[in-house]
N, C-alpha and C positions, 0 to 999 in steps of 0.2 A: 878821660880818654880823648886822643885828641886824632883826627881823620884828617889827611893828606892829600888832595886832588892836584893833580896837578894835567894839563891838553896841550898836548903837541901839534903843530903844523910841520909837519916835514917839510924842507928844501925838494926833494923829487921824493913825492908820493905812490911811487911805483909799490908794487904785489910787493914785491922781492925785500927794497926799505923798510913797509912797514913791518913786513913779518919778521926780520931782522932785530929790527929795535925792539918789536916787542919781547923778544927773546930775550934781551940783553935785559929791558927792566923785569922778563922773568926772573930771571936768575939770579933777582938778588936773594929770592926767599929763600929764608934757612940760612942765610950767610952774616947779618947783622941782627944781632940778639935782640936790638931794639923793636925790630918790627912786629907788631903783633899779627898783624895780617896784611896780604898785598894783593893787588885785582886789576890784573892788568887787559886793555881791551881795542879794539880796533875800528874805528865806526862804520856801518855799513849804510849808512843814512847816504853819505858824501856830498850834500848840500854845498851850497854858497858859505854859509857861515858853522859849516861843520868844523872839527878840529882833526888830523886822521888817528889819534890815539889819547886814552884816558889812563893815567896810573890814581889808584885811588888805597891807599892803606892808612892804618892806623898803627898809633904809638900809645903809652899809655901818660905821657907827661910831653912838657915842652923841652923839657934838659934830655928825655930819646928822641924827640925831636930833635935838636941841636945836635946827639952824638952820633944820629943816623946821617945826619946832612954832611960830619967830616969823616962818616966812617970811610977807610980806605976802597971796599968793594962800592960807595956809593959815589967816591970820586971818581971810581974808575970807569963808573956809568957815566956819568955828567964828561966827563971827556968825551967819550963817544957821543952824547944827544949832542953836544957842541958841535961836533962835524956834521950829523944830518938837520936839525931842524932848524927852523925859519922861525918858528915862534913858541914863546911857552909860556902857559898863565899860571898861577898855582891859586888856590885859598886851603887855609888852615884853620880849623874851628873844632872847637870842643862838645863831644856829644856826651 
């Protein structure tokens, strides 16, 4: 099994933005058969070195990895995070 994290900084971290995007990374569940679970979140901390959002799911291999990253509903995510955020880290590791 392999888990997914990836933290967003949005460009404008307004109400409105984050709960926006969060939606859009909702909506993938149930739509790429590769996912086996998705956990999408919004930080309430808001620190200096906070991020404003967490997407955290699992796959069960690195080749659902790979077919989740060009599946078409996930490119059509990644277009849109390309419009709002400023920054985005990922790690991927096997549990």
């Amino acid at each position: 099994m392999i888990k997914h994290i990836v933290f967003f900084k949005l460009k404008e971290p307004t109400t409105d933005n984050i709960e926006r995007t969060v939606q859009v990374l909702r909506d993938m569940e149930g739509k790429i058969p590769q996912l086996r679970s998705l956990e999408v979140g919004s930080d309430i901390v808001r620190s200096e070195r906070s991020y404003d959002l967490a997407l955290i799911s699992e796959v069960e291999t690195l080749e659902d990895l790979q077919a989740y990253q060009v599946h078409p509903v996930h490119q059509e995510v990644i277009r849109y995070i390309n419009t709002v955020k400023d920054v985005s880290i990922s790690v991927d590791y096997e549990i």
